[in-house]
GUROGU-264772 format. One record per residue (C-alpha): residue number from 1; residue in three letters; x, y, z. Coordinates in steps of 0.5 Angstrom, whole numbers, plus 2048, in hexadecimal, padded with zeros to 3 digits. Each point is the difference from the previous one (the first is absolute). Layout:
! residues N
   pos   code     u     v     w
   NUM    ALA     X     Y     Z
...
END
This chain:
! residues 312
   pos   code     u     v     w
     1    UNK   848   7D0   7E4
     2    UNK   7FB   800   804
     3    UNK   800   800   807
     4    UNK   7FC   7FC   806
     5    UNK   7FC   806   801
     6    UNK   7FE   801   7F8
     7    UNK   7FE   7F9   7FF
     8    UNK   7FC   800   806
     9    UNK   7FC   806   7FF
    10    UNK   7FF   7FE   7F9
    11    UNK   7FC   7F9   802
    12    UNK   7FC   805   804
    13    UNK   7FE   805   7FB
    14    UNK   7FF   7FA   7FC
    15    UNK   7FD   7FA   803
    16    UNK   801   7F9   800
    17    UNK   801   7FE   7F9
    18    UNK   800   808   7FD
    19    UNK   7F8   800   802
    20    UNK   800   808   802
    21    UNK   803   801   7FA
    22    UNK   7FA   802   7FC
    23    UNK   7FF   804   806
    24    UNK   806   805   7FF
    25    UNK   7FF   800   7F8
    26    UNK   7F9   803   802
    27    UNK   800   804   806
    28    UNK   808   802   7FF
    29    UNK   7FF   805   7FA
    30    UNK   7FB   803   804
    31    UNK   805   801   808
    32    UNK   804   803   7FB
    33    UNK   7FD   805   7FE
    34    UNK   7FC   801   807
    35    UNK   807   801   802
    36    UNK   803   804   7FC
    37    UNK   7FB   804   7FF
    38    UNK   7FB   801   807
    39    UNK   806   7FE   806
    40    UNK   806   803   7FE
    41    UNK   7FE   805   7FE
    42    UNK   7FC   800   807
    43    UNK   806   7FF   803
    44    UNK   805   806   7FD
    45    UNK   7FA   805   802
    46    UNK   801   7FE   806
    47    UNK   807   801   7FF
    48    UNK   800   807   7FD
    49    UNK   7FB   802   806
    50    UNK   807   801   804
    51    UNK   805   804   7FC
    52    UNK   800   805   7FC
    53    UNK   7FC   7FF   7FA
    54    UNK   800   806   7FB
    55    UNK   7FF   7FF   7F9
    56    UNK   805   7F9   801
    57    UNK   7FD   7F9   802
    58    UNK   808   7FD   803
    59    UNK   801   806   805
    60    UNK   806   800   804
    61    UNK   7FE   805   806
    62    UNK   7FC   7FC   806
    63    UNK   7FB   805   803
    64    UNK   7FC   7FC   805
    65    UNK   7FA   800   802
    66    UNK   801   807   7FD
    67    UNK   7FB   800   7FA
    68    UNK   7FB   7FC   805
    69    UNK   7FF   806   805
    70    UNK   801   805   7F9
    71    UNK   7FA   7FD   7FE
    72    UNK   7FB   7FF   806
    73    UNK   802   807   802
    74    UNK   7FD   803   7F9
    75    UNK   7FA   802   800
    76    UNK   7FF   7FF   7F9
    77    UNK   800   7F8   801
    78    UNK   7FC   801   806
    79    UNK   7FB   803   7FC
    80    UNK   800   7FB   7FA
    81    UNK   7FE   7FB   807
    82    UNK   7FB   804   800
    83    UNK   7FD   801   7FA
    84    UNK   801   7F8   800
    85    UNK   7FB   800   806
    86    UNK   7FB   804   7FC
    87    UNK   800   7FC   7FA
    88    UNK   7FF   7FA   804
    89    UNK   7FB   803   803
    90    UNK   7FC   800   7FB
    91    UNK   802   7FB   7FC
    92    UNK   7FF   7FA   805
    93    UNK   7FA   801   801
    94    UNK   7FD   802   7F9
    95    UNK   803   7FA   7FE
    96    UNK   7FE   7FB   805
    97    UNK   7F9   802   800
    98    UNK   7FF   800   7F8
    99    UNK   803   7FA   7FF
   100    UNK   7FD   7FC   805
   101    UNK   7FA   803   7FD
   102    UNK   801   7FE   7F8
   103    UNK   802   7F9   803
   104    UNK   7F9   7FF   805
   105    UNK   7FD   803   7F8
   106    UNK   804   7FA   7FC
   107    UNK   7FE   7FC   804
   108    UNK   7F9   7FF   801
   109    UNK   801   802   7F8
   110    UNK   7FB   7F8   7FD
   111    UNK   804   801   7F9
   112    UNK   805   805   7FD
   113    UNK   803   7FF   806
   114    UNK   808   7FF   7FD
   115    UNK   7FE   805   7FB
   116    UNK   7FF   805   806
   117    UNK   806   7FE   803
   118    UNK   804   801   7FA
   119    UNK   7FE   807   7FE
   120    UNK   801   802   809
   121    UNK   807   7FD   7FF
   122    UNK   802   802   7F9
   123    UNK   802   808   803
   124    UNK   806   7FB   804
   125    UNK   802   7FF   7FA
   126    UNK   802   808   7FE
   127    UNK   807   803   801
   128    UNK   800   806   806
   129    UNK   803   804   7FB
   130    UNK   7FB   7FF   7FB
   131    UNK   7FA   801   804
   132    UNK   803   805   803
   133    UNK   801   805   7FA
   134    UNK   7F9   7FE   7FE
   135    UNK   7FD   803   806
   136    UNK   805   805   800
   137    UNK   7FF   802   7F8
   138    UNK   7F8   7FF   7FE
   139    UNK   7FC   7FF   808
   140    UNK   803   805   804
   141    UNK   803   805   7FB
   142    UNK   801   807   804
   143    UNK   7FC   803   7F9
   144    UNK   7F8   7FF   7FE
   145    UNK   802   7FA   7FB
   146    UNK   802   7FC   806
   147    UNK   7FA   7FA   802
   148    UNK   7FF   803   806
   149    UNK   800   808   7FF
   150    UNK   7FB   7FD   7FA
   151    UNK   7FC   7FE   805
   152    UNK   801   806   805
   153    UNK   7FD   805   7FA
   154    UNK   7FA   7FC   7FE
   155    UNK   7FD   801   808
   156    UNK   803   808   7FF
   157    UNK   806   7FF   805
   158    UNK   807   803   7FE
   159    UNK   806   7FC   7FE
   160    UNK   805   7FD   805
   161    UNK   808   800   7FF
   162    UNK   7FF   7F8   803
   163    UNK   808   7FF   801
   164    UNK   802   808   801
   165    UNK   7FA   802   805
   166    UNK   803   7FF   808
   167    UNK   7F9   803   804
   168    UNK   7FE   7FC   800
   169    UNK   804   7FB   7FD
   170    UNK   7FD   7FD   7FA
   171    UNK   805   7FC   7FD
   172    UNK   7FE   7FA   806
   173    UNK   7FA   800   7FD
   174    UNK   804   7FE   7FA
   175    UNK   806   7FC   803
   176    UNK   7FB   7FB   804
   177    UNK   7FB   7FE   7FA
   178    UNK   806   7FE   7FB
   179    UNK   803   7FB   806
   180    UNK   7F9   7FF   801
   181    UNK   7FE   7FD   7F9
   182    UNK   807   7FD   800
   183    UNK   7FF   7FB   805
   184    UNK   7F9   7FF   803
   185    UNK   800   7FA   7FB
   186    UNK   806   7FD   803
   187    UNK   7FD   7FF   807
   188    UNK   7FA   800   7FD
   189    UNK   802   7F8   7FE
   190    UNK   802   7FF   806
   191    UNK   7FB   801   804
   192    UNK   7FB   7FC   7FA
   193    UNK   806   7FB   803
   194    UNK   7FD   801   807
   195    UNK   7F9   800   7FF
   196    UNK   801   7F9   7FB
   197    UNK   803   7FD   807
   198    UNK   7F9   802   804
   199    UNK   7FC   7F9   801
   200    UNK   7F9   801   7FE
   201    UNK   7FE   7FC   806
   202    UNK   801   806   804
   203    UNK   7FB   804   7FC
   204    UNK   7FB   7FA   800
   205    UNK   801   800   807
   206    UNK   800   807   801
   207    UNK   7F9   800   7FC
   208    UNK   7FE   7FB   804
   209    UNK   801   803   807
   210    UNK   7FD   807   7FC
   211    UNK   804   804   7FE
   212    UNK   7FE   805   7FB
   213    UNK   804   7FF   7F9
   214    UNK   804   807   7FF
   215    UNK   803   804   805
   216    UNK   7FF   7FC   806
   217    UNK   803   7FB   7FC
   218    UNK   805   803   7FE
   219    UNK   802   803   806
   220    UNK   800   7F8   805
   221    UNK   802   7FC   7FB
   222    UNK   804   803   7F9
   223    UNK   804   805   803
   224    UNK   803   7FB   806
   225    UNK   801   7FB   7FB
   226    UNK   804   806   7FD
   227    UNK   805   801   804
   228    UNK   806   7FC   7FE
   229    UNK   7FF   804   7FA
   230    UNK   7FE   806   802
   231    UNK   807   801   804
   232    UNK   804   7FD   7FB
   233    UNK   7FC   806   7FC
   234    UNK   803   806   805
   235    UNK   807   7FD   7FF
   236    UNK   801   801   7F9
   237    UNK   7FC   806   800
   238    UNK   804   803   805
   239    UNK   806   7FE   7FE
   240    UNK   7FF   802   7F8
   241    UNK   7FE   807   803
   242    UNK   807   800   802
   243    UNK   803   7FE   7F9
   244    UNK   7FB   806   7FD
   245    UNK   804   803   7FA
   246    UNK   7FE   7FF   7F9
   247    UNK   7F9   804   801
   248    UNK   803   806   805
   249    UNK   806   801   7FB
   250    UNK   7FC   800   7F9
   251    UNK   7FA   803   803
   252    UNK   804   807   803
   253    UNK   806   801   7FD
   254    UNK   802   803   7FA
   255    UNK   805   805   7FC
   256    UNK   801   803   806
   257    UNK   801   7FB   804
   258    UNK   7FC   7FD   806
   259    UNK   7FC   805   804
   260    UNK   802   801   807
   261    UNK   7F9   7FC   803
   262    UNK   7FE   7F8   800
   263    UNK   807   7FE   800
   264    UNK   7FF   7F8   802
   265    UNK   807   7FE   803
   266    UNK   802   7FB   7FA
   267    UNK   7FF   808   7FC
   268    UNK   805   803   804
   269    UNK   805   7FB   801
   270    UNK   800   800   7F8
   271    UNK   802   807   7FF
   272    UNK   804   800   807
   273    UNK   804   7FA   7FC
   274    UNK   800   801   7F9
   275    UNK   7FE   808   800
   276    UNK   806   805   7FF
   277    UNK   804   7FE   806
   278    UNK   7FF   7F9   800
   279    UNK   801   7FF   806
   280    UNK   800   7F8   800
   281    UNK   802   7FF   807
   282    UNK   7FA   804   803
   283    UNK   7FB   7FD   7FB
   284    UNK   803   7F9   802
   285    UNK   7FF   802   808
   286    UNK   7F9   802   7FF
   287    UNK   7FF   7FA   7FB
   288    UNK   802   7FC   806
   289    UNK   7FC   804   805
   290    UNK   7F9   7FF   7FC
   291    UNK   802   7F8   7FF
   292    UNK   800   800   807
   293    UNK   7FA   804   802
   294    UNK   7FC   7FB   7FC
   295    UNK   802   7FB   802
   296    UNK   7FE   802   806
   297    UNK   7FA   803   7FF
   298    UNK   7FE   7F9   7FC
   299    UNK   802   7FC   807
   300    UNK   7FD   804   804
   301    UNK   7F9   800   7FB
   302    UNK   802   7F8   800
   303    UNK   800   7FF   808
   304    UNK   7FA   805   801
   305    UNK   7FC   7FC   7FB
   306    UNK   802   7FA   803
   307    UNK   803   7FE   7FA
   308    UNK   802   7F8   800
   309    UNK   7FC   7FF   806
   310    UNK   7FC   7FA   801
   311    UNK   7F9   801   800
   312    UNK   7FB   7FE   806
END
């Protein structure tokens, strides 16, 4: 039999005359899923980071904050923030810059406009691990049959081992323009979103007051109306650069192994984890660490912005 209790939270969950019933039948299979798969798995990785984890996922032997000192004490996981640091470097603003170039492009576009739109956000669409390899295999090829090495010796320049060479280290070259063909059209619909939201009043009384149409435009008038989404823009590029994994692992490792460079933190945790020590504990306390310094990061980027902050 049911008790008080039971009974009571069931007419909650379901509402008066079973209203939210529908609701659960929907949503339910979803929580479920989301919970089995995403939160406690979240949870047990929090949980190894304490123990003793090798090559076991129910250890026994409590260690600590011991893997948490082990990992910021290694210059490997140091190093792989810092390979972080460049890649955003690099990909943040090439990005932003791109995107926000093919949504002002689109925009002003008088017919077609949908068709352009599609073609830019149709590379969002690819797998990582699929656009990794083509440019691996068939653009940047290390020998003359590589597009890029083709194009190299039609100007009579000598070929480039893209993925191989340290000094200077062509493979960001690669790395930066797969992710960049992957999501520039992404944000690209969010600021065409943005630049939809703009009243034409303000560029008719901008015409009035006699603004030149293009770059003084754009400087007082587009890109302030930008910002909501110019912020929201940075802070899913940042993070997604912290999340950088597929390109990076497809791109540079091969039989051998991954090379000792461009070694992004997700790279390292997963060989720390799930190499030949698989030393889950550790991988689990470095995961727990990269979890905290993006959200850090992002408040930090969230507060600087001023993000949810009324506007004047």
């Amino acid at each position: 039999m049911r008790g008080p209790l039971t009974t009571t939270l069931t007419r909650k969950l379901l509402g008066p005359q079973n209203r939210h019933l529908w609701f659960w039948i929907f949503v339910g299979p979803f929580v479920l899923g989301l919970t089995l798969f995403t939160y406690v798995p979240l949870a047990w990785s929090v949980y190894l980071s304490f123990f003793d984890a090798h090559n076991t996922v129910s250890p026994t032997d409590f260690v600590g904050f011991d893997d948490y000192t082990a990992m910021l004490g290694d210059d490997a996981f140091t190093g792989s923030l810092v390979t972080f640091l460049v890649f955003t470097a690099f990909i943040v603003p090439a990005t932003y810059v791109l995107s926000l170039a093919l949504a002002l492009m689109v925009n002003r576009l008088r017919w077609a406009q949908g068709f352009f739109r599609s073609v830019f956000f149709l590379p969002v669409a690819c797998s990582y691990v699929v656009a990794a390899l083509i440019w691996k295999m068939s653009i940047f090829n290390g020998v003359r049959f590589g597009l890029a090495n083709t194009v190299l010796d039609w100007f009579g320049a000598d070929q480039i081992a893209w993925l191989s060479t340290t000094d200077p280290p062509w493979y960001w070259l690669v790395i930066v323009t797969v992710r960049l063909w992957l999501q520039a059209g992404f944000y690209m619909v969010l600021f065409l979103a943005g630049l939809q939201r703009i009243s034409p009043r303000l560029y008719e009384a901008a015409a009035v007051d006699g603004a030149r149409p293009g770059w003084q435009v754009f400087r007082y008038i587009t890109f302030p109306q930008l910002r909501a989404t110019s912020v929201a823009v940075v802070l899913l590029l940042v993070i997604n650069a912290f999340q950088a994994f597929d390109e990076f692992y497809n791109l540079l490792s091969d039989s051998r192994g991954y090379p000792p460079y461009a070694r992004p933190p997700l790279v390292y945790l997963y060989y720390t984890a799930l190499g030949q020590g698989q030393n889950l504990g550790l991988g689990s306390a470095g995961a727990v660490i990269l979890a905290l310094i993006i959200a850090v990061v992002t408040v930090v980027q969230a507060r600087w912005f001023g993000l949810g902050r009324k506007e004047d």
